[in-house]
N, C-alpha and C positions, 0 to 999 in steps of 0.2 A: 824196334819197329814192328817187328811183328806180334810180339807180345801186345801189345798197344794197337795194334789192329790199323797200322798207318801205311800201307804196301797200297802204291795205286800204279794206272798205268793210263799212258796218252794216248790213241791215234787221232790221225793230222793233225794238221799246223796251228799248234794249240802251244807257243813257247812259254806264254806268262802264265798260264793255268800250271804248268812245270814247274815253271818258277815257286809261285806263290806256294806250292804245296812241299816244294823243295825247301823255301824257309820256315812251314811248318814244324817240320822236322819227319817227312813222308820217307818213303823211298820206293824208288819206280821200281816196279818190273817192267822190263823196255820190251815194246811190242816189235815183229819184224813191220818193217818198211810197206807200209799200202800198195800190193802190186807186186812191187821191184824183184821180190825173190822169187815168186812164181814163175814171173816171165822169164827170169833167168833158166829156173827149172826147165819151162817147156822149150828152148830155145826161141830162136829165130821165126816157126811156121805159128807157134803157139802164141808169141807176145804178138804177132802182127792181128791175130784173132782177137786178141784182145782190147788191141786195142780200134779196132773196125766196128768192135760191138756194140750196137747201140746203148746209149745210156739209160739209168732208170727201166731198165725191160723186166723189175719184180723178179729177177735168179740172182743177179749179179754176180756171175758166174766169173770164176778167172780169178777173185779177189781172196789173199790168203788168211786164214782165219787163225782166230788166239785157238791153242787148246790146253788141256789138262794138264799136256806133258808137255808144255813152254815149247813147242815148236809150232812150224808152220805147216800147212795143208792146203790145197784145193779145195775151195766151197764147192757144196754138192748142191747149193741153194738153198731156200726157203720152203720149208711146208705151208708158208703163209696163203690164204685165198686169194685168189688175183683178182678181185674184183672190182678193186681199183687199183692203179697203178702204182709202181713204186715210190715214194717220192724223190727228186730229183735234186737233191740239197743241194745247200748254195757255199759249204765247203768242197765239194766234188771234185773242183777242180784247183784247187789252191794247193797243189804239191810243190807247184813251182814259187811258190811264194813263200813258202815252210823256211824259216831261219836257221841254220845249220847248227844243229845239236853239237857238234863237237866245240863250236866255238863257244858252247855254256858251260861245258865241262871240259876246260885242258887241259885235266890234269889228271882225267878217267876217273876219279874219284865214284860221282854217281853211275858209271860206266859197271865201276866193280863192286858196288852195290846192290846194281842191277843182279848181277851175276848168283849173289848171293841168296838172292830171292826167286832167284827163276825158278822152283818147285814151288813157289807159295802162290794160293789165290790172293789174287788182289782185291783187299777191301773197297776200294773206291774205282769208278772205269768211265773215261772219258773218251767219247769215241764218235766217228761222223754214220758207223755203219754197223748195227747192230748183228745184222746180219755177218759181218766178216768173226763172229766172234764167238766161239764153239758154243752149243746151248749146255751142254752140260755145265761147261767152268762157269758159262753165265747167270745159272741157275743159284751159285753159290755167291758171287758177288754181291754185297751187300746195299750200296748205293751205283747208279749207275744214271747220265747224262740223260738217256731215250726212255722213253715208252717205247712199245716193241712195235705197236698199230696205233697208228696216228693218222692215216689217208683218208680217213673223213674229214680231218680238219684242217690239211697239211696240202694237200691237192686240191687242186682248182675242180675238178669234176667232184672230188668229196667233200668240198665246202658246199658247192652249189646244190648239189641234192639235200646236206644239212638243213641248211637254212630254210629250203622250199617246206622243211618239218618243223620250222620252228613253235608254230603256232599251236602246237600238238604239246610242247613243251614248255612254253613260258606266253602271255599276254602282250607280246612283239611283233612287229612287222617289218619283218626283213627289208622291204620296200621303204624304208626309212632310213637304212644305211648300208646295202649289200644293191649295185646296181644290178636292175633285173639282167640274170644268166642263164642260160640254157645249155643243156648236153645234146650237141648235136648229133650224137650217136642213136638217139632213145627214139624212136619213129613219134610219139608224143610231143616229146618237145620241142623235136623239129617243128611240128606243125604249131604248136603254139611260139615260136619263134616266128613263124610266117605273120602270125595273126595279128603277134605285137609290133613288128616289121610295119605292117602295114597300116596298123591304128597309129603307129608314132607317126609316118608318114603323112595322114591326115592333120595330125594336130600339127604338125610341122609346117604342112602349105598354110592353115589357116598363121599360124604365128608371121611368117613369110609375108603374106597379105595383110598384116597391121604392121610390121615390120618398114613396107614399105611406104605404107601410105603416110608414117611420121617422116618420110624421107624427102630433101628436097624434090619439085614435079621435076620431072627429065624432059618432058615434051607436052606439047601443045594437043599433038593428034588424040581421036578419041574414039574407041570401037565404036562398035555397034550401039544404039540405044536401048538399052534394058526400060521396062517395065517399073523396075524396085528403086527407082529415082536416080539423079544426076551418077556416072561412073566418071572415077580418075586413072589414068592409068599410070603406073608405077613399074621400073625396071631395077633387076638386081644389078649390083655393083659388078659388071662382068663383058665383056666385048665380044662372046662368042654366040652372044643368045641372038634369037630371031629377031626381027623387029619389029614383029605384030605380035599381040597380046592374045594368050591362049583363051582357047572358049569358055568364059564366065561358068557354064556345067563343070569345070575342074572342080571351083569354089563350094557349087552347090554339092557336089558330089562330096565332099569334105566336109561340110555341115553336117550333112542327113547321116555319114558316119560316126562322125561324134555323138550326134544325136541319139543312136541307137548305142551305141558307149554307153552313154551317162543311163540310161532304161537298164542297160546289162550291171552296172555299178548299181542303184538301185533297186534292184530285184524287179522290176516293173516290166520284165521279158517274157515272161510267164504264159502270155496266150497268144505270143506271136509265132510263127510258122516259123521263123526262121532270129530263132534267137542270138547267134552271134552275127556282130556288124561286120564281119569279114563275108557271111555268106550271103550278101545281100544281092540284089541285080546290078550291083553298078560291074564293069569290066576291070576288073583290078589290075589287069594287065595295061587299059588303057590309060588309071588311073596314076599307077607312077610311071610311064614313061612320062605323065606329063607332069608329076612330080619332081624330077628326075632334070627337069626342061628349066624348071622355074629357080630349081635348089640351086645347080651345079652348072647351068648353060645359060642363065642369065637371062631367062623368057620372062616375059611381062603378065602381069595378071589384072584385068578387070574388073574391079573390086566397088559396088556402089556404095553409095552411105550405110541404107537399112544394113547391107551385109556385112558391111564392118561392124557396126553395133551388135550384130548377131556373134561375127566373132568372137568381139569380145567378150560377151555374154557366157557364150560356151566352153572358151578357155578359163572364164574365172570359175564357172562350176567344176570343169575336171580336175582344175588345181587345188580345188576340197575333198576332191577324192581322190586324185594320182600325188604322192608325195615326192616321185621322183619330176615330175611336169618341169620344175623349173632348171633343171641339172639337166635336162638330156638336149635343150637346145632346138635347133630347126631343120639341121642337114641330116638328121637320120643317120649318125655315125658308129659302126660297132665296131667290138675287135672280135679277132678270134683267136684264139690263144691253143695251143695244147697242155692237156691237163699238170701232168708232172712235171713240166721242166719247169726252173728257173731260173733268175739272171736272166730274162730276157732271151733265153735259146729256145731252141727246138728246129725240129726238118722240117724243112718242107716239101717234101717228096711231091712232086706234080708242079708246082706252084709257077715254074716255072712255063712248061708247056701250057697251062690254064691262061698264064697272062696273056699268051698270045693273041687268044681268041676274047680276049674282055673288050667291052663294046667303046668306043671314047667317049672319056668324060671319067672313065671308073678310075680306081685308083689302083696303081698297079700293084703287084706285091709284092715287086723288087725295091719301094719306099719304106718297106718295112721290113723289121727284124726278121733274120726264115725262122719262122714258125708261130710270127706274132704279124698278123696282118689288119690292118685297119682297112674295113669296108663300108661304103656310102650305097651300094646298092644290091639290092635282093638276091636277083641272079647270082651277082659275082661270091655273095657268103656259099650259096648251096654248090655254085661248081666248085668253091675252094673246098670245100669240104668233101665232095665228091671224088676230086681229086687229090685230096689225101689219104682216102680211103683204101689203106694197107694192110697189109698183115699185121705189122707191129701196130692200126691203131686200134687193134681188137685189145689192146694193153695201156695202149695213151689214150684214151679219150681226148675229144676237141668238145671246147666251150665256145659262145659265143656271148659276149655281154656287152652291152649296152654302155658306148664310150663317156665319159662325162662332156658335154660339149663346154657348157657351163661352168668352170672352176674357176676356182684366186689361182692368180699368179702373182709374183713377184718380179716388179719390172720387168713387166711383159714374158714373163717364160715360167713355164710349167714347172713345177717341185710334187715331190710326196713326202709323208713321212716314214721314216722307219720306227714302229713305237716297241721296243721293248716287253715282253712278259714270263711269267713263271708258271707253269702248274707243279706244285712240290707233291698232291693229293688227289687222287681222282675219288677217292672215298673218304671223307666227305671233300667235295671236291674243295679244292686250296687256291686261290691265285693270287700270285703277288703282281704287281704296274710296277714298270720302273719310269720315276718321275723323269730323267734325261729322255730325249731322244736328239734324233738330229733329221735334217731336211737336206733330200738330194736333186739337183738343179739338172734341167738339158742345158744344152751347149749349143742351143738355137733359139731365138723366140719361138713363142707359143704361134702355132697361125692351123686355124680346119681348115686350111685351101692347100694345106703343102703336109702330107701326113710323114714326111721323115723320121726313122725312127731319134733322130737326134734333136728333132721337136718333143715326142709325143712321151717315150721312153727311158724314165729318169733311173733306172739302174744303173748304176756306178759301172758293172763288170759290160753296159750295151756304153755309156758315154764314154771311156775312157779314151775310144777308138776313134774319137774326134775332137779336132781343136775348136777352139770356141769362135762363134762364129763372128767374125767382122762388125756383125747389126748388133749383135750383144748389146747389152745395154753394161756400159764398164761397173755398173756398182752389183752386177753378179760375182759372187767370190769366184776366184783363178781356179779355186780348186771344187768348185760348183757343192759344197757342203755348208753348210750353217749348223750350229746347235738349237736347241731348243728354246735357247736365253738369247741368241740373235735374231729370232722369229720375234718372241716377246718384245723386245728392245723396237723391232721395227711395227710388230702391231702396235705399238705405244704411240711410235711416232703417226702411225693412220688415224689416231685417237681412237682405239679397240683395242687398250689395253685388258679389260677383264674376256675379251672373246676367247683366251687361251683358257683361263681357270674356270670360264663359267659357262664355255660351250664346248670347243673341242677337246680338253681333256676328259669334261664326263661322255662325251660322244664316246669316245674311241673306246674309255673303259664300259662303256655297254654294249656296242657291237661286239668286243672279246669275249663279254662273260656271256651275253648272247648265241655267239658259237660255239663257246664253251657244252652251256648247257644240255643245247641242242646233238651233239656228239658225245655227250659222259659215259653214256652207253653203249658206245660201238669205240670211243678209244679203249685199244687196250694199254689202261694202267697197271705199274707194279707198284706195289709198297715199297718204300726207302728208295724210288727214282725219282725224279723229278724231270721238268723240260725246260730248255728254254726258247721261246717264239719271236718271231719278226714280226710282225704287221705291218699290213702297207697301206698308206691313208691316203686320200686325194681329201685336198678341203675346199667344200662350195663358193660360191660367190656371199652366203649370206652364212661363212664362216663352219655351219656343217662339216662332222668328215665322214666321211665315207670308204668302208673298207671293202679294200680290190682282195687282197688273200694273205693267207698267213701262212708263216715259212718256218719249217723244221729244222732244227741247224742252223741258223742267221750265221751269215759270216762276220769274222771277227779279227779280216787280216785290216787293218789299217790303210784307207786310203787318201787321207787328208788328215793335219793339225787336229781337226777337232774328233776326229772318228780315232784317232790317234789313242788319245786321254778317253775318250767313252767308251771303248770296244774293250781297256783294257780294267774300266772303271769297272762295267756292268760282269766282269771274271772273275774280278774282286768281289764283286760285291754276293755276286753268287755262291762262291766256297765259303763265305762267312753263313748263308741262308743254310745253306745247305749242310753245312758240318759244325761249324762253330755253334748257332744258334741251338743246336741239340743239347749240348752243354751248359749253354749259359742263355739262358732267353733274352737276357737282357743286351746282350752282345749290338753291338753298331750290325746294321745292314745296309749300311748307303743306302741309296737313292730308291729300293724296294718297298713298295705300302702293303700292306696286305688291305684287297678292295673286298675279296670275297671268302669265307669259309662254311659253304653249305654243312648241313647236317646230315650224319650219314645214313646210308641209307639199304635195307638189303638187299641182296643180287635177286632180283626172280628172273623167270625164263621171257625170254623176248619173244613177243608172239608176231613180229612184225612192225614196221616204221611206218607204213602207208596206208595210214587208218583214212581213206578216202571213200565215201560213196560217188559213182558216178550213176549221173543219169542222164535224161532229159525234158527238157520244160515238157508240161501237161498243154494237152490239146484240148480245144472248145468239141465236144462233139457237133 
């Protein structure tokens, strides 16, 4: 084996990656235990430190590293730049899930193999944490699972900055399959979060106001008489709202926002005094509390002929120029997320004291995951964020983006997908798609009136924690998972059989190579590594996917039948890409296509990513 250059080594709960390279005819050098020996070291004051410590904090201190001389050490950390956060991978915490080594080997056999090679570098390194892993030995290993920097594309805060560059990079529009997100940290984007906040908000009453007027009448009474010919009045589905009908100025106040939208979308802002429609005279404070009345409280609106017509007029123009218009719905829904975790975690240091003080109507932020909160109104995002605002989130950043209101479900309840990918090349960049994936189910119907994270939330490691509910609809699978061939089978039966091969599959593989792109030169890749990536897809009503973020380290412990045969498909199928095909090209790759192999191309000095002029519109003297 060592001649033959076949000595690799595991960390975490990686059994069938062992396996498969064990019947190659490999032999491990066995790493110590993630953790375990440290804490032992430090005793009792030391392991409790450790384990207190926030996750994902970019040191990762505490955790024992490989070194030269096959023993263990205390990480001294990372010289890495913290300028984005660590990522939070979604093996992290699957130690309790790791299938006992000794029951693969009972005969010590590989045990005393190991032994034998414990001075040898290992040619191959399979591992969750680059970081735990001496850089010098590192330096020497030949193929190795990670790229070393990855948090532009791997982090929610460093996807979302990519992508707002993409345009600098490729003839894309992010706004076509990345739903608008913002770094709440940035004073910029906060405010442009305010501004988008509050133009959604406008198009939102107007949609409200055609929404209801297709609605059965509820009542006979009839406001005030308008000027702009006969008004009907119209109530939302809701018992708490007033029972007179707000002042018809909400509506117009609503229009005349859009109106100076669509001026700002076609450059025709140019000689007005106050070019963005957020800084216009109307009282924006007064505007969505009565937004806020009509969405969420059930107030009625005043709505005459001419101004329906008008509506309509104006939502069909922004929906030629906004491509998200039809995905983000009418209630003005966001989430906010912190940057590095995943699986659905993260703190929420404050969140609680905040909720005390949220006005009724909001939605609390004990409905949602801690650290994943879904918000309906303005105030409630900037206190929640206020009140997160920590020590450690100068290391997490908090996003905030734009919920899909709008999406396919499946018998009434929310899915994503998880799609599979490779980068084996960052020069010329390399990617391969893996044709499987699978679809992961809540354990609630879908409903915006009720934000549970067991509604909204289709993470396997946030659903496990609940039984499926009562309302279920029974043709949900038990184990809330589907493959990629039970999606197919049931679009078949919607008769939208080709919307998999002729919309969402190319969707998904152009938002990847899209991010891709747009990060080639800030991940740092090495030669002879490779990666492998999650993506997480929500798909539109008009079959669209749309990517929420992508994940370093996917996990690959088994949660169900069909994740069972895929997790341990796409390991397979990997050690064949990655090793075998070196040898033999012609080698089987399972379910792997290669979509893309750019031309390479040479390193020059980065002068910067935010090739941006700003200014402001010219004035009439």
């Amino acid at each position: 084996s060592v001649q033959e250059k076949k000595i690799f080594a595991v960390q975490g709960p990686y059994p069938i990656i062992r396996r498969l390279l064990w019947a190659r005819g490999w032999v491990e050098r066995k790493l110590p235990r993630h953790n375990k020996q440290l804490k032992q070291q430090l005793g009792g004051q030391g392991k409790r430190q450790l384990e207190t410590e926030p996750s994902g904090d970019g040191a990762e201190q505490g955790e024992t590293v490989l070194n030269p001389c096959g023993g263990a050490q205390p990480s001294l950390g990372t010289t890495e730049p913290l300028h984005y956060p660590w990522p939070h991978h979604e093996e992290e915490e699957q130690e309790e899930e790791e299938e006992d080594e000794d029951s693969e080997d009972p005969d010590g056999i590989h045990d005393f193999m190991s032994y034998l090679v414990r001075d040898q570098v290992p040619n191959f390194l399979w591992t969750t944490h680059l970081s735990t892993i001496d850089r010098e030995l590192l330096r020497k290993i030949k193929v190795v699972n990670r790229y070393p920097w990855v948090h532009p594309l791997s982090t929610k805060e460093g996807l979302c900055l990519s992508l707002q560059n993409l345009p600098w990079f490729e003839q894309a529009d992010p706004n076509t399959f990345f739903p608008r997100c913002y770094r709440l940290g940035i004073v910029e984007e906060q405010e442009a979060f305010i501004e988008d906040f509050r133009l959604t908000a406008a198009r939102s009453l107007l949609k409200l106001a055609l929404e209801k007027a297709e609605d059965k009448l509820v009542g006979t009474e009839q406001p005030p008489k308008s000027s702009k010919g006969p008004v009907t009045s119209y109530t939302m589905p809701s018992t708490e709202g007033p029972e007179f009908p707000l002042s018809p100025q909400l509506v117009e106040e609503a229009m005349e926002v859009c109106e100076q939208h669509l001026d700002v979308l076609g450059h025709q802002d140019i000689d007005r005094k106050t070019p963005s429609p957020c800084r216009t005279c109307i009282n924006w404070d007064h505007f969505l509390q009565g937004y806020y009345r009509v969405a969420h409280e059930g107030a009625r609106l005043a709505l005459s002929v001419a101004e329906r017509e008008r509506c309509q007029s104006l939502l069909q123009r922004l929906g030629e120029q906004l491509p998200q218009l039809s995905m983000e719905g009418s209630l003005n829904i966001w989430i906010l997320k912190p940057s590095a975790k995943s699986r659905g975690r993260g703190k929420a240091e404050g969140s609680r004291g905040s909720s005390q003080t949220l006005h009724r109507g909001w939605v609390s932020p004990s409905l949602c995951s801690p650290g994943i909160v879904c918000a309906t109104r303005l105030e409630e995002v900037l206190l929640l964020a206020q009140g997160w605002t920590t020590p450690s989130a100068r290391v997490c950043e908090w996003v905030v983006q734009k919920y899909m209101e709008r999406l396919l479900t499946i018998f009434g309840t929310k899915f994503d997908i998880r799609q599979w990918f490779m980068v084996t090349d960052g020069n010329p960049l390399t990617v391969w798609f893996y044709r499987d994936c699978y679809l992961r189910f809540c354990s609630q119907p879908f409903s915006l009136r009720h934000l549970e994270r067991s509604r909204h939330l289709c993470n396997v490691s946030v659903q496990k924690k609940y039984r499926t509910s009562p309302h279920q609809d029974p043709r949900v699978p038990s184990d809330r998972i589907w493959s990629s061939k039970q999606f197919q089978a049931y679009l078949a039966r919607l008769g939208q059989t080709d919307a998999w091969h002729q919309v969402m599959v190319p969707g998904m593989k152009a938002a990847i190579l899209n991010s891709l792109r747009c990060t080639q030169d800030q991940v740092g890749f090495r030669k002879g590594s490779f990666e492998l990536y999650g993506a997480d897809f929500l798909i539109g009503e008009d079959y669209q996917p749309w990517l929420l973020e992508i994940n370093s380290c996917p996990t690959m412990s088994p949660s169900s039948t069909v994740t069972r045969q895929l997790c341990a498909n796409v390991q397979r199928d990997t050690l064949r890409l990655v090793l075998d095909r070196k040898h033999n090209p012609r080698c089987s790759i399972g379910a792997f296509e290669l979509i893309y192999k750019g031309a390479a191309v040479p390193r020059c000095l980065t002068v910067g990513l935010k090739l941006m002029v700003e200014g402001c519109s010219l004035k009439k003297p």
